[in-house]
Chimera marker file (.cmm) of the C-alpha trace (Angstrom):
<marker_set name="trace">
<marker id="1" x="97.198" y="73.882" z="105.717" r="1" g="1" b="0" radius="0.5"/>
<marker id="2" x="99.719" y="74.591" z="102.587" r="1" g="1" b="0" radius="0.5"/>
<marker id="3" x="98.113" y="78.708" z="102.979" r="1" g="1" b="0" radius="0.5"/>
<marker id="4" x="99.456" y="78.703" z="106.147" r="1" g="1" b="0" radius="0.5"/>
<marker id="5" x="102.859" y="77.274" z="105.437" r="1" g="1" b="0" radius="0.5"/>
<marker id="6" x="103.062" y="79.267" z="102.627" r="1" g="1" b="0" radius="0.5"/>
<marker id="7" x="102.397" y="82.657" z="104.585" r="1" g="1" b="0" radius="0.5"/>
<marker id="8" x="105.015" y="81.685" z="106.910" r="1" g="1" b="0" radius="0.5"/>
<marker id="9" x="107.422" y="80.645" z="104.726" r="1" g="1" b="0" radius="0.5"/>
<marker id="10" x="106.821" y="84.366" z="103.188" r="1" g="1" b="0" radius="0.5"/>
<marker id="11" x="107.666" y="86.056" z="106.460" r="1" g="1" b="0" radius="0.5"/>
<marker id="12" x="110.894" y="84.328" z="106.822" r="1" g="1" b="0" radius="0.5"/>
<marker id="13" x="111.777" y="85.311" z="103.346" r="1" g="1" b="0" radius="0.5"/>
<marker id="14" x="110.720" y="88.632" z="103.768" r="1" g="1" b="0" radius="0.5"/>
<marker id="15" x="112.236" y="89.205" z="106.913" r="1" g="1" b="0" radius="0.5"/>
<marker id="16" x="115.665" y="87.519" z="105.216" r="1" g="1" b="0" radius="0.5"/>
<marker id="17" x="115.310" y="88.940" z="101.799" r="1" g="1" b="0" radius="0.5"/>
<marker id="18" x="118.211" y="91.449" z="102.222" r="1" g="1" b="0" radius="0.5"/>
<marker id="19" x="120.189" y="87.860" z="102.695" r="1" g="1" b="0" radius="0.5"/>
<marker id="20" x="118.959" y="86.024" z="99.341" r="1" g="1" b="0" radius="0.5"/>
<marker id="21" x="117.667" y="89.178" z="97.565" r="1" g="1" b="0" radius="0.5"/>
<marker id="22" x="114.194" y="90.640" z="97.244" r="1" g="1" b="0" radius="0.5"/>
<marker id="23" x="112.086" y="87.654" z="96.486" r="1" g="1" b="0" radius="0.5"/>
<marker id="24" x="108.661" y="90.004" z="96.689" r="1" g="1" b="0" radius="0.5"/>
<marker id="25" x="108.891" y="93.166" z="95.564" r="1" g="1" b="0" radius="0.5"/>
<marker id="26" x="105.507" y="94.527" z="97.742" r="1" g="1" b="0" radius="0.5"/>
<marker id="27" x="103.004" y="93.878" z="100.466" r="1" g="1" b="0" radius="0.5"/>
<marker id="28" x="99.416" y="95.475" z="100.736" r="1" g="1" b="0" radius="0.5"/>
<marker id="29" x="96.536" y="95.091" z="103.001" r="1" g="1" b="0" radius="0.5"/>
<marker id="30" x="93.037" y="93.729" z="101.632" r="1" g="1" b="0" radius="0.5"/>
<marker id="31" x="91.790" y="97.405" z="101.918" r="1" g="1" b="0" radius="0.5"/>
<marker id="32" x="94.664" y="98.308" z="99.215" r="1" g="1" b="0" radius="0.5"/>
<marker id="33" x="94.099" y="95.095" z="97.159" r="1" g="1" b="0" radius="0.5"/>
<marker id="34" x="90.296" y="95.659" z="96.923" r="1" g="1" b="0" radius="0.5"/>
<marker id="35" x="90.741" y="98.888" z="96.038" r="1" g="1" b="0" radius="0.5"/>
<marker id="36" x="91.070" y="100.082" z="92.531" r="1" g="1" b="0" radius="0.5"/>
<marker id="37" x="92.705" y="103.413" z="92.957" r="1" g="1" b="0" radius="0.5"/>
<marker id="38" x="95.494" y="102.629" z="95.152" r="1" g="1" b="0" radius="0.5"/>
<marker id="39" x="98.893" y="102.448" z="94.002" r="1" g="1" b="0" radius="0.5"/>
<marker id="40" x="99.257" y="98.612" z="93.906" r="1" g="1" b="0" radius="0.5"/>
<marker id="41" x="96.468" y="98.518" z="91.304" r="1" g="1" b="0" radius="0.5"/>
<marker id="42" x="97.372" y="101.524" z="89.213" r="1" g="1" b="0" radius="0.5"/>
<marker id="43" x="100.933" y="101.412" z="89.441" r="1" g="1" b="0" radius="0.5"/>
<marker id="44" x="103.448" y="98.777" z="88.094" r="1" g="1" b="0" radius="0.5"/>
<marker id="45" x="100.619" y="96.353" z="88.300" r="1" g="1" b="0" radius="0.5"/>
<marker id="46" x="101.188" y="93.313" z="85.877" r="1" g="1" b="0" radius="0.5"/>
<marker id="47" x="99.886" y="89.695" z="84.934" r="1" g="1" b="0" radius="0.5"/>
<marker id="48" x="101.604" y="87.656" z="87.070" r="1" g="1" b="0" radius="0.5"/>
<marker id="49" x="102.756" y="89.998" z="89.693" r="1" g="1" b="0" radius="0.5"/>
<marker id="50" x="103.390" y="88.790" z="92.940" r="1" g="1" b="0" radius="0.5"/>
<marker id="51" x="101.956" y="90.643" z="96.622" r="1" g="1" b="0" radius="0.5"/>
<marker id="52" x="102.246" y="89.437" z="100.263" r="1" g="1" b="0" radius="0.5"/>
<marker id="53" x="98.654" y="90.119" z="101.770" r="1" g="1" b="0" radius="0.5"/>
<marker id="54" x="99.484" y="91.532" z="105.488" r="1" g="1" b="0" radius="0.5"/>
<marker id="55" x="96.015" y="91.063" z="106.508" r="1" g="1" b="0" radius="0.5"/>
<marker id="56" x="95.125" y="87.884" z="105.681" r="1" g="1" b="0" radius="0.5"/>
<marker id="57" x="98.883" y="86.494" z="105.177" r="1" g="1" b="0" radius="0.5"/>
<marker id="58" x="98.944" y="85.124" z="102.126" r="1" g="1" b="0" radius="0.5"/>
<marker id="59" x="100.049" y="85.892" z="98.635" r="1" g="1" b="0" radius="0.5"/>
<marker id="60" x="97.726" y="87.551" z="96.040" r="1" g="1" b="0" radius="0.5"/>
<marker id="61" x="98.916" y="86.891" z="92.279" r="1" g="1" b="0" radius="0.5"/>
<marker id="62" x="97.691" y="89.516" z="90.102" r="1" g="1" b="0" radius="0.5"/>
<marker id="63" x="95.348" y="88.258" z="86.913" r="1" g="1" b="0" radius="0.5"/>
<marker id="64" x="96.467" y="91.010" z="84.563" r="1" g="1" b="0" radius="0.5"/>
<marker id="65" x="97.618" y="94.675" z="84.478" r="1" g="1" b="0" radius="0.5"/>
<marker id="66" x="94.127" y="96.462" z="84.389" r="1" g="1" b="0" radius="0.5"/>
<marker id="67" x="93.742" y="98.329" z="87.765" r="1" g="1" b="0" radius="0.5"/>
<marker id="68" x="90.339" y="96.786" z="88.210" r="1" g="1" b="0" radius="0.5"/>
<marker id="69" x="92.116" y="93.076" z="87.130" r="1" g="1" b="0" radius="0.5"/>
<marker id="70" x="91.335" y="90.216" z="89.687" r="1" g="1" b="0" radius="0.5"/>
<marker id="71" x="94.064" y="89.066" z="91.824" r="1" g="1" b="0" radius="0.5"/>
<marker id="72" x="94.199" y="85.264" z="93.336" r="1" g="1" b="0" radius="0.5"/>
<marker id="73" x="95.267" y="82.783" z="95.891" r="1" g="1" b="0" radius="0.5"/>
<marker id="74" x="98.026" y="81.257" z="94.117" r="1" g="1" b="0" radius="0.5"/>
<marker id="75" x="97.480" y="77.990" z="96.238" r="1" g="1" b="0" radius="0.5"/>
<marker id="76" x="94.103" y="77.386" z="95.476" r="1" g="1" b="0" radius="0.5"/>
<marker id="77" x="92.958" y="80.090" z="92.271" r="1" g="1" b="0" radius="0.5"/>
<marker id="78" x="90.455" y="81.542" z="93.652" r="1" g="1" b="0" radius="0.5"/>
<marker id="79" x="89.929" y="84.986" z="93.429" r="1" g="1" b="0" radius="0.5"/>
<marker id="80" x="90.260" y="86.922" z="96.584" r="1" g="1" b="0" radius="0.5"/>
<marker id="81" x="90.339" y="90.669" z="95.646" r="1" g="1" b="0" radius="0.5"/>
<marker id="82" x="87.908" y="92.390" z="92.820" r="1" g="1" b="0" radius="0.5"/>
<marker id="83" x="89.350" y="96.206" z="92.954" r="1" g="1" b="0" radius="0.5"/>
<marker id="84" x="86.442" y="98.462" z="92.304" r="1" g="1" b="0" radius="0.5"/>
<link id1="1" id2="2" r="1" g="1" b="0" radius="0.2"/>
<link id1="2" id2="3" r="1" g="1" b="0" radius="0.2"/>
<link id1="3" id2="4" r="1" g="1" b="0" radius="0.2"/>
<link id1="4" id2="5" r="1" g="1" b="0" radius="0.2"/>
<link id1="5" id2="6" r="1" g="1" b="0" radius="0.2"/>
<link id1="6" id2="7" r="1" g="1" b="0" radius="0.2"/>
<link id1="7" id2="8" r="1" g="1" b="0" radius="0.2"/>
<link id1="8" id2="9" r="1" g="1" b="0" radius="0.2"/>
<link id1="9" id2="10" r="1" g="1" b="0" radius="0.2"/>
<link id1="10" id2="11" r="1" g="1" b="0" radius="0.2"/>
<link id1="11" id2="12" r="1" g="1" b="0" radius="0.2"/>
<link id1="12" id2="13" r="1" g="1" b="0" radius="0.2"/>
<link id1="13" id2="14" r="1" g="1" b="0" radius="0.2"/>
<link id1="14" id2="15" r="1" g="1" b="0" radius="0.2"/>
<link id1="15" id2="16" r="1" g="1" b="0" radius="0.2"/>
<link id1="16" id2="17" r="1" g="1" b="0" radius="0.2"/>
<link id1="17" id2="18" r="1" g="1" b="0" radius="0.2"/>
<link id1="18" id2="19" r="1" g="1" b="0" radius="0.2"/>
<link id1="19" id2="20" r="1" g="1" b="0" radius="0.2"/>
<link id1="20" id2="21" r="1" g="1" b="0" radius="0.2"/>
<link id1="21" id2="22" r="1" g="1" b="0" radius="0.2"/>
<link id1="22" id2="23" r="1" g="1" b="0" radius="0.2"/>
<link id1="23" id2="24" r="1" g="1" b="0" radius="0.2"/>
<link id1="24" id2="25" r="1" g="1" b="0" radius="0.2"/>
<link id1="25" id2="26" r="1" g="1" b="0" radius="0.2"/>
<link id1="26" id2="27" r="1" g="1" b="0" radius="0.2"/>
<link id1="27" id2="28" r="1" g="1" b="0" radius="0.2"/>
<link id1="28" id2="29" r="1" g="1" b="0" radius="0.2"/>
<link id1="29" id2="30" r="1" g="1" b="0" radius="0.2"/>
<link id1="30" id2="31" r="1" g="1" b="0" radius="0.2"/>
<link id1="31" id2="32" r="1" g="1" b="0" radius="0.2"/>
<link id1="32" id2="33" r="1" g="1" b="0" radius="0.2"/>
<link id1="33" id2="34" r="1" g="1" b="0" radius="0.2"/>
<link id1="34" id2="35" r="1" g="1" b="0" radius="0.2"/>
<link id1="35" id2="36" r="1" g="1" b="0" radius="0.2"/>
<link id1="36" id2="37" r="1" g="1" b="0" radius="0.2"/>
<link id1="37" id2="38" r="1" g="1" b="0" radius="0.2"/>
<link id1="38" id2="39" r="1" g="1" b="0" radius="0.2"/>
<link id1="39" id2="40" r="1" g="1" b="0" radius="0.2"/>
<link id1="40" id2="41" r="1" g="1" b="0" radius="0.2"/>
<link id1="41" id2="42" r="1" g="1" b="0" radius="0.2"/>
<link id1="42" id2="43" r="1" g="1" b="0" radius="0.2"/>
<link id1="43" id2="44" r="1" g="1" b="0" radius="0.2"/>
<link id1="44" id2="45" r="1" g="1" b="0" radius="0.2"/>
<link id1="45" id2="46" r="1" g="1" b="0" radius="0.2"/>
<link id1="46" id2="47" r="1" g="1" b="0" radius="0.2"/>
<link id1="47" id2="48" r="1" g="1" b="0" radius="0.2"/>
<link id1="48" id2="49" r="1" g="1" b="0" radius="0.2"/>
<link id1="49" id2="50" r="1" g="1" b="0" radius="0.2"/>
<link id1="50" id2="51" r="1" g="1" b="0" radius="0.2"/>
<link id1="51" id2="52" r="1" g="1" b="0" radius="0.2"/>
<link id1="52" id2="53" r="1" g="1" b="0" radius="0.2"/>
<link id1="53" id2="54" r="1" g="1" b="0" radius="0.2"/>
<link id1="54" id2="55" r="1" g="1" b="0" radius="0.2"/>
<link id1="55" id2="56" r="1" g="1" b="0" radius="0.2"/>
<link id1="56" id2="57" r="1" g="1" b="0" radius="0.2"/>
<link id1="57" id2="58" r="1" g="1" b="0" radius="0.2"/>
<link id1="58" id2="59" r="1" g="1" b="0" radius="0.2"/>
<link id1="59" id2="60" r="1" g="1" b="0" radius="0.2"/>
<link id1="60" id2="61" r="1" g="1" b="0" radius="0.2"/>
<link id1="61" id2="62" r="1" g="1" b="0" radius="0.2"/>
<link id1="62" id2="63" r="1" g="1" b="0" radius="0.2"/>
<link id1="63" id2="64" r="1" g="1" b="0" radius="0.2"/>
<link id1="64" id2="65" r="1" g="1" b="0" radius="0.2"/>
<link id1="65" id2="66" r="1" g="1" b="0" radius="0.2"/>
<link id1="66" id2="67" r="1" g="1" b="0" radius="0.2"/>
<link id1="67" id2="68" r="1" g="1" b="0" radius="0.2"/>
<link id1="68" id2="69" r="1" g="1" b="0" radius="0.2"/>
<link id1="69" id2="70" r="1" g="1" b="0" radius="0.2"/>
<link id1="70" id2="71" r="1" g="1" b="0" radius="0.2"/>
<link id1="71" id2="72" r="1" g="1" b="0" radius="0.2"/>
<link id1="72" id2="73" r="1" g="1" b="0" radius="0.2"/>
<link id1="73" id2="74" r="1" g="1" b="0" radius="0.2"/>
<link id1="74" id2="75" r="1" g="1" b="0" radius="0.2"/>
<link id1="75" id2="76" r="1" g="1" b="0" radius="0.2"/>
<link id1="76" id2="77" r="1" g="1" b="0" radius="0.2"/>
<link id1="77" id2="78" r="1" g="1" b="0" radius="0.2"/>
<link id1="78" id2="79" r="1" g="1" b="0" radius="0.2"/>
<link id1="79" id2="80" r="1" g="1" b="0" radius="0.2"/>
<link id1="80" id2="81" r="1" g="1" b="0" radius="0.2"/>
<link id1="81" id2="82" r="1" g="1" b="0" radius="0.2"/>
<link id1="82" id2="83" r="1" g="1" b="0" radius="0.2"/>
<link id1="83" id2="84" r="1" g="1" b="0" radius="0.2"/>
</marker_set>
């Protein structure tokens, strides 16, 4: 349950985020996430950094600045994309 109260608290801050500023500076799907080439891996990428999933709706927290670094559910730490 706190995933999907967290995903929709996201939208509403997204959608609102001109309002209280730019809480999350990027979304990606899974495909984009996953994949180690893409720009969300190989560019700007850092420890810590913050993405709203719009596939599955939830956040992905990324585990370091490597391109091929892990990124997690911030709710529960598990990993959920392995770019390759």
């Amino acid at each position: 349950m706190p995933d999907v109260v967290s995903a929709n608290l996201v939208k509403e801050i997204t959608a609102k985020k001109k309002e209280i500023g730019a809480v999350l500076s990027q979304t990606a799907t899974s495909a984009q996430l996953n994949a180690v080439g893409d720009p969300i891996n190989t560019s700007g990428k850092f420890l810590g950094k913050l993405v709203y999933n719009t596939t599955s709706n939830l956040l992905a927290v990324a585990q370091g600045p490597l391109a091929a670094d892990a990124w997690r559910n911030p709710a529960t730490g598990t990993v959920t994309h392995n770019p390759v």
